[in-house]
C-alpha positions as CSV (number, residue, x, y, z in Angstrom):
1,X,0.7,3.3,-25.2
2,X,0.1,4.1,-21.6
3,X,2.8,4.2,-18.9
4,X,3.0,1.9,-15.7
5,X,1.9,3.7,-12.8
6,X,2.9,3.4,-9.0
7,X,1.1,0.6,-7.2
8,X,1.2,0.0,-3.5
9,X,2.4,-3.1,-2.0
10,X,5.3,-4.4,-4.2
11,X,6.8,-6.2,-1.2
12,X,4.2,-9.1,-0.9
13,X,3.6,-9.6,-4.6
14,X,7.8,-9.6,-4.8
15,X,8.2,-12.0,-2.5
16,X,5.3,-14.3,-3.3
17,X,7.0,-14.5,-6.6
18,X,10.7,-15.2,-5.5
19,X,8.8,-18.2,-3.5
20,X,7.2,-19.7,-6.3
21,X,10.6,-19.8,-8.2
22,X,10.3,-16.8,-10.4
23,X,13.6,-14.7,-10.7
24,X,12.9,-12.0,-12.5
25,X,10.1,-9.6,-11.7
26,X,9.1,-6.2,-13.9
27,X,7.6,-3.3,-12.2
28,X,6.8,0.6,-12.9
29,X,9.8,2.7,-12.3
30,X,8.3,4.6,-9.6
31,X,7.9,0.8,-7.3
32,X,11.7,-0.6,-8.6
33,X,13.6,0.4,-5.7
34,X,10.9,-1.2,-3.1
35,X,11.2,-4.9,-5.2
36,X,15.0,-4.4,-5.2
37,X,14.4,-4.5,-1.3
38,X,13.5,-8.8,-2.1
39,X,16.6,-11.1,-1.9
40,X,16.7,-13.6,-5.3
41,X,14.9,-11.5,-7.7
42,X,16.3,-9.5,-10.7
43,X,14.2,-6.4,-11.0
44,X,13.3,-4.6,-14.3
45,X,12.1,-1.5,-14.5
46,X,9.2,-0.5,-17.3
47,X,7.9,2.2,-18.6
48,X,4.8,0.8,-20.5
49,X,3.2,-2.6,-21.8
50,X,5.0,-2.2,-24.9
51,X,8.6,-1.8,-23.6
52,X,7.6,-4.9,-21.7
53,X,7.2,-6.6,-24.7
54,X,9.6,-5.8,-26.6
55,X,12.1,-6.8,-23.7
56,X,10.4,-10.4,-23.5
57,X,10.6,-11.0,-27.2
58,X,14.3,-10.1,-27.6
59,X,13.4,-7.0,-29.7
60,X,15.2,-4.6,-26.7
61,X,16.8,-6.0,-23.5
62,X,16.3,-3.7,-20.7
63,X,19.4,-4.1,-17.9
64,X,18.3,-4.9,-14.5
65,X,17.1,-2.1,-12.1
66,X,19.9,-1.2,-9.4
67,X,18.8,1.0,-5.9
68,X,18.6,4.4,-6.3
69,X,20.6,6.1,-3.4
70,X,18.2,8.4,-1.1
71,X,18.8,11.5,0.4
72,X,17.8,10.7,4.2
73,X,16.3,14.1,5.8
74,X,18.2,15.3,9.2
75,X,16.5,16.7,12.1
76,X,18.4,18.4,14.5
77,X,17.7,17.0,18.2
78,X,16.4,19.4,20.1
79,X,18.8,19.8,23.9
80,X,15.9,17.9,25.6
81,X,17.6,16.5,29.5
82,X,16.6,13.9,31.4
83,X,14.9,16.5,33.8
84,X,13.1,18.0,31.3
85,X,11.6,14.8,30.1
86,X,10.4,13.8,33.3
87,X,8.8,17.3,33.5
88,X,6.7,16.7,30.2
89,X,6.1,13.1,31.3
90,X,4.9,14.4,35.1
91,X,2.7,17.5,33.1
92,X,1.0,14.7,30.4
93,X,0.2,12.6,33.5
94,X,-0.9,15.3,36.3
């Protein structure tokens, strides 16, 4: 059976749901962390239609997603001064 595939736009659809009263919301693995971002829902990560089913008929219970942590890139700052960024701002200008 085929596998769930990234979609765009979780957020809306995530929180459209938590406002209509839902609580639990299932999503592709690749989209989990982005619906964990929504307060009030308990997000499940699945890898096809048929893991989905299986969950929803009590065959397999899946255990809620939980955040993955991320590795956040850092960029050294460059020694830019105050005088030097008035320079670039007077050279973009002149």
């Amino acid at each position: 059976m085929g596998t769930a595939d990234r979609s765009v736009a979780f957020s809306p659809m995530a929180i459209t749901a938590r406002e209509h009263g839902l609580t639990e919301f299932y999503v592709a693995p690749s989209n989990a962390d982005e619906a964990l971002l929504i307060d009030g829902l308990k997000v499940f990560a699945v890898e096809n239609l048929a893991q989905l089913v299986r969950h929803l008929t009590g065959v397999e219970m899946l255990s809620p997603a939980m955040p993955h942590p991320t590795e956040q890139k850092k960029t050294p700052l460059s020694p830019m001064t105050l005088r030097t960024y008035r320079g670039s701002i007077s050279e973009a200008c002149a």
